[in-house]
Every structure is written in structure tokens, then in C-alpha cells.
PDB file with SEQRES, HELIX, SHEET and CRYST1 records, atoms N, CA, C and O in Angstrom:
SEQRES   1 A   66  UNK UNK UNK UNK UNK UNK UNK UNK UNK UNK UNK UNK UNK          
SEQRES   2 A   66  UNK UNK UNK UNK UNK UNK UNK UNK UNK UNK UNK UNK UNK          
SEQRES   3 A   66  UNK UNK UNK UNK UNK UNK UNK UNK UNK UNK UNK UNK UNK          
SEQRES   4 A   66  UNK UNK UNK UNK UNK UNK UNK UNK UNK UNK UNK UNK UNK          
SEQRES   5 A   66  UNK UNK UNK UNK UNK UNK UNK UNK UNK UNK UNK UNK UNK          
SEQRES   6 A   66  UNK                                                          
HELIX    1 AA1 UNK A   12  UNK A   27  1                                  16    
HELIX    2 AA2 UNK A   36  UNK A   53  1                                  18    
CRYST1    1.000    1.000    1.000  90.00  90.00  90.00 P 1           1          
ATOM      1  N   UNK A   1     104.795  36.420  56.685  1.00  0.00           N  
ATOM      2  CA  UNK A   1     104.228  35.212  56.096  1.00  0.00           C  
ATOM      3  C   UNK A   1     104.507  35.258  54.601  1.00  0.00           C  
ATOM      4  O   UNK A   1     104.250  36.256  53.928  1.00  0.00           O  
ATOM      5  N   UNK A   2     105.066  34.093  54.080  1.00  0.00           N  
ATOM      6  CA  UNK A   2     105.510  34.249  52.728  1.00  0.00           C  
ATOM      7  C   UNK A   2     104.387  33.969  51.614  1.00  0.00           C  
ATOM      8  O   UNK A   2     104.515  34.013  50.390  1.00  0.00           O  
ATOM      9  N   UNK A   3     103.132  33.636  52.461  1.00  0.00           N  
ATOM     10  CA  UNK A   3     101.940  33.295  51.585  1.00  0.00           C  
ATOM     11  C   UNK A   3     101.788  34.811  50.597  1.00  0.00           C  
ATOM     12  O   UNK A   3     101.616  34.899  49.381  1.00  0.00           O  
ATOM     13  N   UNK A   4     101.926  35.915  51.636  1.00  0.00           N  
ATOM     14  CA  UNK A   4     101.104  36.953  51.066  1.00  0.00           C  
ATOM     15  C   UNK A   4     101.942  37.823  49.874  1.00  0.00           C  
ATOM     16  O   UNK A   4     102.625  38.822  50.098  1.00  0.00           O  
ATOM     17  N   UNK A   5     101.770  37.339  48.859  1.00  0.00           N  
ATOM     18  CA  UNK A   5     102.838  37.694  47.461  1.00  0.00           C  
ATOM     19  C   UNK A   5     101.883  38.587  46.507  1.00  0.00           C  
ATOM     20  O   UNK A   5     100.657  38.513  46.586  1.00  0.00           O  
ATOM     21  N   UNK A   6     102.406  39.250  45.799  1.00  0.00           N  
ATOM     22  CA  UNK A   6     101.864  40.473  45.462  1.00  0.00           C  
ATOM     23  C   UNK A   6     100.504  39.549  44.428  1.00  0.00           C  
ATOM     24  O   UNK A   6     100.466  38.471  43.836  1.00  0.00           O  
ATOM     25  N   UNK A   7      99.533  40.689  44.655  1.00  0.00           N  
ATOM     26  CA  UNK A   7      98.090  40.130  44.591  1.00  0.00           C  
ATOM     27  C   UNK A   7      97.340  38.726  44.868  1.00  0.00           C  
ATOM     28  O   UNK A   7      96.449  38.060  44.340  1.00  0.00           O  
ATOM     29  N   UNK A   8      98.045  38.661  45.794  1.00  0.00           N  
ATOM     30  CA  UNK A   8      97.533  37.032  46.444  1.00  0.00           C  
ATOM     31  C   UNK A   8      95.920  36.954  46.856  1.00  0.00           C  
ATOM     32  O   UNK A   8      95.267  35.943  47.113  1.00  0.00           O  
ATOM     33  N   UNK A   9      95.562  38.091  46.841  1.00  0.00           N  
ATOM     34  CA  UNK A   9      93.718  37.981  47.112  1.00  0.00           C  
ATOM     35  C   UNK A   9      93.159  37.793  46.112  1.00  0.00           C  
ATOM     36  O   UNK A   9      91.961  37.511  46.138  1.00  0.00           O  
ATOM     37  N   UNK A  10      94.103  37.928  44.503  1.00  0.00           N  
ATOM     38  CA  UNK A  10      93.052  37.575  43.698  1.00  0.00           C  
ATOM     39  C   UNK A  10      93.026  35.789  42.768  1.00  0.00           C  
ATOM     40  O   UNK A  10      92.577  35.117  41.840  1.00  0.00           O  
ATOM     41  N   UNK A  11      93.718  35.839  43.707  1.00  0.00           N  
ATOM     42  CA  UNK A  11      93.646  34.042  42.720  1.00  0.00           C  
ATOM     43  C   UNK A  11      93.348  33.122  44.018  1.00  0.00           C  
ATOM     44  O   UNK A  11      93.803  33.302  45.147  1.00  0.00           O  
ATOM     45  N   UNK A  12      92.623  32.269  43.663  1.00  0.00           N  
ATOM     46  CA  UNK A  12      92.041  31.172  44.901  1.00  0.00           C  
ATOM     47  C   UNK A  12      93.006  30.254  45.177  1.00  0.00           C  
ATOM     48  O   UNK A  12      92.986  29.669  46.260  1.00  0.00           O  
ATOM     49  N   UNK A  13      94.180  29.951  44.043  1.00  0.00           N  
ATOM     50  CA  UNK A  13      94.866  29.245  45.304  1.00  0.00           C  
ATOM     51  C   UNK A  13      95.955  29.856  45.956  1.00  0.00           C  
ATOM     52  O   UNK A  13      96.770  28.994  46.287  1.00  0.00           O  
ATOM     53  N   UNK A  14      96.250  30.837  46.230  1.00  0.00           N  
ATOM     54  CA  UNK A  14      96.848  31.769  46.657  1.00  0.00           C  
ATOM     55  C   UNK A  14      96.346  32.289  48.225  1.00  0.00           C  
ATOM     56  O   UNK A  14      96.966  32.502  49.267  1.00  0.00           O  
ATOM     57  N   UNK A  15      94.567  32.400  47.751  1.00  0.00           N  
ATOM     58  CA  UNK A  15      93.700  32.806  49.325  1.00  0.00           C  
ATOM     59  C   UNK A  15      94.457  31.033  49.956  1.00  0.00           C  
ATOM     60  O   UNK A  15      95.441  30.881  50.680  1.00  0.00           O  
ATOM     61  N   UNK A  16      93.669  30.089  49.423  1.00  0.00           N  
ATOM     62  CA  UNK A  16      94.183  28.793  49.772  1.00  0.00           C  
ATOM     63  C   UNK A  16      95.232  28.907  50.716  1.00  0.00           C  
ATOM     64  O   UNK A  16      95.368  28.631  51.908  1.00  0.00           O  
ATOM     65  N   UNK A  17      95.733  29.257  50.076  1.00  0.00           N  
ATOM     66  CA  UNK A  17      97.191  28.779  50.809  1.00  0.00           C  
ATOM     67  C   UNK A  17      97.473  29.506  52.374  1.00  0.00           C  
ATOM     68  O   UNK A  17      97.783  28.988  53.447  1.00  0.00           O  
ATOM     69  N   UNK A  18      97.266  30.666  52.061  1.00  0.00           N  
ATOM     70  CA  UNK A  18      97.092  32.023  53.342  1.00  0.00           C  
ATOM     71  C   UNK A  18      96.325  31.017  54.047  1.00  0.00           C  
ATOM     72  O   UNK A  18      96.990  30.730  55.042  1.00  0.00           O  
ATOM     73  N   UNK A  19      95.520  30.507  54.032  1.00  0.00           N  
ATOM     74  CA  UNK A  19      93.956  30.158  54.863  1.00  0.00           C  
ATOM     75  C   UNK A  19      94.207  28.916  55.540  1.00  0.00           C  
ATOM     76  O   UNK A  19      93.641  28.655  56.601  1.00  0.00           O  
ATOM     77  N   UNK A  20      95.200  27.966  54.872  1.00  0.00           N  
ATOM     78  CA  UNK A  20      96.009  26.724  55.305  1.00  0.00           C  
ATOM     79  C   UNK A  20      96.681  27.344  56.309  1.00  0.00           C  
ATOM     80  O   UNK A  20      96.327  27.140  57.470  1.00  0.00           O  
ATOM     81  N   UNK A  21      97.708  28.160  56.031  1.00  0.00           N  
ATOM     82  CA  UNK A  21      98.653  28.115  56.687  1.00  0.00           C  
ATOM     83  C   UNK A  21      98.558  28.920  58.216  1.00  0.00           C  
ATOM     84  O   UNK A  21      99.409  28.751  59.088  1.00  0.00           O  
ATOM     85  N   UNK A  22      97.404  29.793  58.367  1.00  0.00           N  
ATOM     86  CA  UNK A  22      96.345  30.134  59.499  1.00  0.00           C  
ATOM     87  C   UNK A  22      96.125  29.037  60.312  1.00  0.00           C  
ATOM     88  O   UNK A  22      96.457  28.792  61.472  1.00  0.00           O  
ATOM     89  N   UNK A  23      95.161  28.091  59.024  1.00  0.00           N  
ATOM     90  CA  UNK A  23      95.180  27.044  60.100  1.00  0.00           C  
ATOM     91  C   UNK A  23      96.266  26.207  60.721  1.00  0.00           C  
ATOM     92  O   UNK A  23      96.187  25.926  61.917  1.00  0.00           O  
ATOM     93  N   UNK A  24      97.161  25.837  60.070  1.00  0.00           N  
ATOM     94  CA  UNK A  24      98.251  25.020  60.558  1.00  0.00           C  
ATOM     95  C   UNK A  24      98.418  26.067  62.140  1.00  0.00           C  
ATOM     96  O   UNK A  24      97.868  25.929  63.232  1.00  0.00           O  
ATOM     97  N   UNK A  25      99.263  26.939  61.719  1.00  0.00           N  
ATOM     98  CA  UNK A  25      99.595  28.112  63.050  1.00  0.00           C  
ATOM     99  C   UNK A  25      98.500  28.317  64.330  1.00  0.00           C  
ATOM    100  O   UNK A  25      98.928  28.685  65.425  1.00  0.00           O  
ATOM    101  N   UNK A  26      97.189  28.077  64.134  1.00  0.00           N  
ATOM    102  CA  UNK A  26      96.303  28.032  64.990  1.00  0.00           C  
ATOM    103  C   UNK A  26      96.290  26.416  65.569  1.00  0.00           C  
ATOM    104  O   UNK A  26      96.329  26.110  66.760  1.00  0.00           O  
ATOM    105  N   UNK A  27      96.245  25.749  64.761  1.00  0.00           N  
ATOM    106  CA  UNK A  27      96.541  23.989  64.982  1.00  0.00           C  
ATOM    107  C   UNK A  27      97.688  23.919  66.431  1.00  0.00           C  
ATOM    108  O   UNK A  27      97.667  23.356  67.525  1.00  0.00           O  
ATOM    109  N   UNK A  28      98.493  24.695  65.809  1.00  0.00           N  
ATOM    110  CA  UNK A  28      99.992  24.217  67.025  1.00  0.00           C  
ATOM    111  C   UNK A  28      99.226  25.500  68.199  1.00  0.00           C  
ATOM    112  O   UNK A  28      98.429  25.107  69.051  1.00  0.00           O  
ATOM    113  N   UNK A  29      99.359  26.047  68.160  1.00  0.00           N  
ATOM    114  CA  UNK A  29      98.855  27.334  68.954  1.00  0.00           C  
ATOM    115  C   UNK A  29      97.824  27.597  69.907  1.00  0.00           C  
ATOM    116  O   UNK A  29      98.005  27.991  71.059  1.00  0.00           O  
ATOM    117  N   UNK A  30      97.087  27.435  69.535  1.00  0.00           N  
ATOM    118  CA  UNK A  30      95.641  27.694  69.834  1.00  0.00           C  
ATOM    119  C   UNK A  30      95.570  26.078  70.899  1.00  0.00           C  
ATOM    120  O   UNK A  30      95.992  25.001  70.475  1.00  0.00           O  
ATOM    121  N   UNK A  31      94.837  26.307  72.543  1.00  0.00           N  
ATOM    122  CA  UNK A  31      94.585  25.450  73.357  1.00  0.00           C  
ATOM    123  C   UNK A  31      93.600  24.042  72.891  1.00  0.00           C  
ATOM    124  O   UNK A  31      92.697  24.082  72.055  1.00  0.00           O  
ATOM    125  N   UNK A  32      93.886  23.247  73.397  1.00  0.00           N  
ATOM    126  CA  UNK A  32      92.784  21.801  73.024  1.00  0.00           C  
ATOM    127  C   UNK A  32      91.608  22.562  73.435  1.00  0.00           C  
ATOM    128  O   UNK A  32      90.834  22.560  72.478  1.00  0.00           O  
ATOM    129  N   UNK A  33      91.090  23.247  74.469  1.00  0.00           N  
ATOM    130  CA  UNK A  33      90.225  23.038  74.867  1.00  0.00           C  
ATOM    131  C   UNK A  33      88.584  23.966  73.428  1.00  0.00           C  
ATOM    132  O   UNK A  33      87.381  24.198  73.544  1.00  0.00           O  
ATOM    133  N   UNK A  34      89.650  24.153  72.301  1.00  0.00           N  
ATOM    134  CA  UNK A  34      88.954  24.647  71.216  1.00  0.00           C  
ATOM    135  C   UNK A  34      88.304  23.992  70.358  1.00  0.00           C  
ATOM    136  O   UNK A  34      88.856  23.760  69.282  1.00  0.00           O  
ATOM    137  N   UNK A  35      87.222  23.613  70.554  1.00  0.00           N  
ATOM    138  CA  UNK A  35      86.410  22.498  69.541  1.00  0.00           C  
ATOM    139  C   UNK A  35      86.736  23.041  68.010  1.00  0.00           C  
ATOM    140  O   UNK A  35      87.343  24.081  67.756  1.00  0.00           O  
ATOM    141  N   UNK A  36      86.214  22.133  67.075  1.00  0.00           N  
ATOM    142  CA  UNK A  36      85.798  22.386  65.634  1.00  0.00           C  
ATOM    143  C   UNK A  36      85.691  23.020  65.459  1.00  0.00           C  
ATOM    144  O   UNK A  36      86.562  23.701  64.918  1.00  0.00           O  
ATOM    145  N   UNK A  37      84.123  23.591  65.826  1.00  0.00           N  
ATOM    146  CA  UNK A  37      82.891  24.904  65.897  1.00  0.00           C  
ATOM    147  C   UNK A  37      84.210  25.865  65.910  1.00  0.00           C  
ATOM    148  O   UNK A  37      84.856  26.199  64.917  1.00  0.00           O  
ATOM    149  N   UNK A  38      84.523  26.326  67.620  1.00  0.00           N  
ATOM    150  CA  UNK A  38      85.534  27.345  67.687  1.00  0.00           C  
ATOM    151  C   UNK A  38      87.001  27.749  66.719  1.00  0.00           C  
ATOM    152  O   UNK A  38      87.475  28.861  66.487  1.00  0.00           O  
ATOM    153  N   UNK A  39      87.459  26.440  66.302  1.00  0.00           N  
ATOM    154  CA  UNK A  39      88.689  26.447  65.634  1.00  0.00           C  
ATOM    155  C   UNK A  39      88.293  27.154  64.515  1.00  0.00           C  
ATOM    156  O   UNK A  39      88.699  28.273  64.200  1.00  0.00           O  
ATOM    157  N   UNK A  40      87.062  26.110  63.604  1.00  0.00           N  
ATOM    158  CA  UNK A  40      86.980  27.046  62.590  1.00  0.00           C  
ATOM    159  C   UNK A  40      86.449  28.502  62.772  1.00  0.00           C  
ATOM    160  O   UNK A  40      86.945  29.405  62.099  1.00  0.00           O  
ATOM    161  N   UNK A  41      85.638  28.702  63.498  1.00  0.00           N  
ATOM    162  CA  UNK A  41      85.303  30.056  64.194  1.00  0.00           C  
ATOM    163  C   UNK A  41      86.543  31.043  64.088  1.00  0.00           C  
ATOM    164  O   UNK A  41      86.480  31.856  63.166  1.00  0.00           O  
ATOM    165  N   UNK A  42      87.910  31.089  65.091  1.00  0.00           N  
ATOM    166  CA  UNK A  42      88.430  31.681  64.900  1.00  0.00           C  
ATOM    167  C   UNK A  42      89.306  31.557  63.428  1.00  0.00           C  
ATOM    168  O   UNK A  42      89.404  32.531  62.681  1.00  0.00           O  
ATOM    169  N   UNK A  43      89.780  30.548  63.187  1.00  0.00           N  
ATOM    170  CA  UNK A  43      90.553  31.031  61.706  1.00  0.00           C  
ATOM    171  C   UNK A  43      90.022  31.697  60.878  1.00  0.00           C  
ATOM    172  O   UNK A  43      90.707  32.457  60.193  1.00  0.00           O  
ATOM    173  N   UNK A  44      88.326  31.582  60.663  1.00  0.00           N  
ATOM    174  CA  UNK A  44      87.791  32.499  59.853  1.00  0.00           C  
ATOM    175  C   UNK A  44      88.120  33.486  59.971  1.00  0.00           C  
ATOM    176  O   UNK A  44      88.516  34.157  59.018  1.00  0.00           O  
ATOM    177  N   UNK A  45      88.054  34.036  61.534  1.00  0.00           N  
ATOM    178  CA  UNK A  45      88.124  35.690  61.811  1.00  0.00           C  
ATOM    179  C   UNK A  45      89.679  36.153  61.558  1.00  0.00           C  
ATOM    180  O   UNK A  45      89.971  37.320  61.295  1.00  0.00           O  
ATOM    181  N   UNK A  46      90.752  34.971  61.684  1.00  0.00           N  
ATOM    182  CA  UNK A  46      91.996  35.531  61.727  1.00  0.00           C  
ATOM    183  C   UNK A  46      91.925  35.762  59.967  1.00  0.00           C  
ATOM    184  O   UNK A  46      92.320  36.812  59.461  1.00  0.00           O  
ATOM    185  N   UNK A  47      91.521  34.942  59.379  1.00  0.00           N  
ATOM    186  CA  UNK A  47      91.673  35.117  57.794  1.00  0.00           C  
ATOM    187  C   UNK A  47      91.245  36.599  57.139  1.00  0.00           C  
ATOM    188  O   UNK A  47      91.852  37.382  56.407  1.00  0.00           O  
ATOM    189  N   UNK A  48      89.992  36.613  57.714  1.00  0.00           N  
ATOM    190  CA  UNK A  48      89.098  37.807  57.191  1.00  0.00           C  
ATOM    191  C   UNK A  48      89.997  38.877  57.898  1.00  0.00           C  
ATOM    192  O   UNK A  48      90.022  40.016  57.433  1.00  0.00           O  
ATOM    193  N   UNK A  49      90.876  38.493  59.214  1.00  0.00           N  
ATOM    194  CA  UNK A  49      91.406  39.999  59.127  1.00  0.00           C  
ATOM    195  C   UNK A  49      92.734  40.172  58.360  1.00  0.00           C  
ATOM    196  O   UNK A  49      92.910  41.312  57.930  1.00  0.00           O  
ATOM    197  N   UNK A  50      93.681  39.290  58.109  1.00  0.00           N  
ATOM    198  CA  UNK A  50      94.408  39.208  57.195  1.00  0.00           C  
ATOM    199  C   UNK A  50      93.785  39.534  55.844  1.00  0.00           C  
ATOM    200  O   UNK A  50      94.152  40.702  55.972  1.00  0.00           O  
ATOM    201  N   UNK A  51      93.373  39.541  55.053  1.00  0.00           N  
ATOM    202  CA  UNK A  51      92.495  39.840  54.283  1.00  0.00           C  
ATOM    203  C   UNK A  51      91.947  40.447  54.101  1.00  0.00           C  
ATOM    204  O   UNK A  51      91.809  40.623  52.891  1.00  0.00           O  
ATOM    205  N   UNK A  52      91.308  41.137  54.797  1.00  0.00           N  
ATOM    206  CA  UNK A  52      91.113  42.770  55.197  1.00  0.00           C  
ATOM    207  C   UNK A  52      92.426  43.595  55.284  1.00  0.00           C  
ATOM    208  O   UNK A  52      92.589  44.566  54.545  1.00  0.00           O  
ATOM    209  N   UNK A  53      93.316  43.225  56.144  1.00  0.00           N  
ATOM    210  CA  UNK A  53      94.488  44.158  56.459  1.00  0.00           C  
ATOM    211  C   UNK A  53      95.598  44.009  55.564  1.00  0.00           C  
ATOM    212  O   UNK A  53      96.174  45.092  55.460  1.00  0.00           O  
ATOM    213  N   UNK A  54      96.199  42.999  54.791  1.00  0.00           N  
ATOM    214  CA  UNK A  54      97.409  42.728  54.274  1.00  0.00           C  
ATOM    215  C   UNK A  54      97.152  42.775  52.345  1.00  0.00           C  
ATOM    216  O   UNK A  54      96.421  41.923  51.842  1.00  0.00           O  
ATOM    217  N   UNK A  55      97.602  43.476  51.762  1.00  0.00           N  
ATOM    218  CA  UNK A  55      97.665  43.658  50.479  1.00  0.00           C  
ATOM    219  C   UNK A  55      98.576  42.584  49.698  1.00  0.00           C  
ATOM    220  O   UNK A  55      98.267  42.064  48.626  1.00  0.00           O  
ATOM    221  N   UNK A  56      99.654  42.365  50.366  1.00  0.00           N  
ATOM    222  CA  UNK A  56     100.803  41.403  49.423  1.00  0.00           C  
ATOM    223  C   UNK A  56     101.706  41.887  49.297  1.00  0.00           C  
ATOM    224  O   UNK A  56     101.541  42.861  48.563  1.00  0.00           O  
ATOM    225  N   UNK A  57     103.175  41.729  49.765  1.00  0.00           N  
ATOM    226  CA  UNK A  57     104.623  42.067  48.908  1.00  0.00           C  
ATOM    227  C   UNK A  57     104.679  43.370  49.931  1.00  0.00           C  
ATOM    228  O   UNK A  57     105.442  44.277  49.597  1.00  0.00           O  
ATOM    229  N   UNK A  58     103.987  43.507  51.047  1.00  0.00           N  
ATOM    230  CA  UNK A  58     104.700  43.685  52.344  1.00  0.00           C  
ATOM    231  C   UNK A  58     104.157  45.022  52.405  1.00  0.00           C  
ATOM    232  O   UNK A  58     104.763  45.933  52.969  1.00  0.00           O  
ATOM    233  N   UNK A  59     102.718  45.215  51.687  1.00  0.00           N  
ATOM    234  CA  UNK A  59     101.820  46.375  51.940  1.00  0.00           C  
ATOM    235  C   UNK A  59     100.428  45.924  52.826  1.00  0.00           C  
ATOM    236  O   UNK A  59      99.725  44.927  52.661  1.00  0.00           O  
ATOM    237  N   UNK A  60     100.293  46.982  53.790  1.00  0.00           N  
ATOM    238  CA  UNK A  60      99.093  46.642  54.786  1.00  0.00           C  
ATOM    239  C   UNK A  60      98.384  47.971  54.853  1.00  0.00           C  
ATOM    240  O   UNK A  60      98.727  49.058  54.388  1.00  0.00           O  
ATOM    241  N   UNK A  61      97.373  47.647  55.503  1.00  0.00           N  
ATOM    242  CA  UNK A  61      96.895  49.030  55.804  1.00  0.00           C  
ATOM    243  C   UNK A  61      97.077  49.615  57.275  1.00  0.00           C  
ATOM    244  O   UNK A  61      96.257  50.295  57.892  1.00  0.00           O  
ATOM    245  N   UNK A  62      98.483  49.149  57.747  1.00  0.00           N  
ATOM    246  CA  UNK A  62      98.692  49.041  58.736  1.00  0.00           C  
ATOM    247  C   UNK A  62     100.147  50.183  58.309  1.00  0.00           C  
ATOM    248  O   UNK A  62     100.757  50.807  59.177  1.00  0.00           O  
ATOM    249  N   UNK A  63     100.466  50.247  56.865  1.00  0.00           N  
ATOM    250  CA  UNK A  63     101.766  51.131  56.598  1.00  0.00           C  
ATOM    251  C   UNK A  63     102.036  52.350  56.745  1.00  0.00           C  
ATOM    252  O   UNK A  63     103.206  52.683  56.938  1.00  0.00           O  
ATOM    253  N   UNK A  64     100.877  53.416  56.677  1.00  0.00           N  
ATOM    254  CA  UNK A  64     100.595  54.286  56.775  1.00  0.00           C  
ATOM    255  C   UNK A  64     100.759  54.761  57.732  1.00  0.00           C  
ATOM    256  O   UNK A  64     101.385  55.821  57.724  1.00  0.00           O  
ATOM    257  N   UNK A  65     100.241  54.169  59.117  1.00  0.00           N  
ATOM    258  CA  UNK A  65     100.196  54.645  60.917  1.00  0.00           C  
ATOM    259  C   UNK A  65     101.925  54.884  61.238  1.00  0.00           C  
ATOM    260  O   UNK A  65     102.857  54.095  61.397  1.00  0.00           O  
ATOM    261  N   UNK A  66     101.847  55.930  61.240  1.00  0.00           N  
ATOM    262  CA  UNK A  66     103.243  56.072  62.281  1.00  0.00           C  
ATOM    263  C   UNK A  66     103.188  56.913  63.569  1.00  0.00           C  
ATOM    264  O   UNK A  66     104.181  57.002  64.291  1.00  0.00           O  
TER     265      UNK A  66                                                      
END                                                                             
């Protein structure tokens, strides 16, 4: 994802943008049968784990595991 550019967690329109573009990808993705409630429900959780897991400029805390 090209949102996540080095220190992109610390400027808001930067989170912005990450958080859009979640949603767009969940928009096409994700079944009708997902109300509001749920939609926003899950993008939150996909955000917070992006956000949790992804640093920017192609560091995670996912780099380390081999």
C-alpha cells in the first residue's frame, strides 16, 4: 500500500489517507450483507491493525519473524 510512507502515523492526513483507502478496499470487497454498524466495525479493526503492525517505507513488525 503506497499510503504507508515513512512516518505516516504521525501526521493526520497521512492516517487519513491509510483509513480511506481501507475503506475503499473493504467497499469493493467486503459482502452487502455488511451493514454500516459492521462496515465501520470492521475497518476500524483493519486500521488499528495496520497501525499497530506497519511502521512506513516497508517496516512492520512483522520484519523480524523468519
Amino acid at each position: 500500500m503506497e499510503k504507508l510512507v515513512l512516518d505516516w502515523r504521525k501526521h493526520q492526513s497521512t492516517r487519513a489517507g491509510v483509513k480511506v483507502a481501507i475503506e475503499k478496499i473493504l467497499d469493493i470487497d467486503l459482502p452487502e450483507i455488511y451493514d454500516t454498524n459492521l462496515f465501520n466495525e470492521k475497518s476500524e479493526m483493519f486500521f488499528q491493525h495496520v497501525y499497530d503492525s506497519y511502521y512506513g517505507a516497508g517496516k512492520s513488525v512483522f520484519g523480524g519473524i523468519a
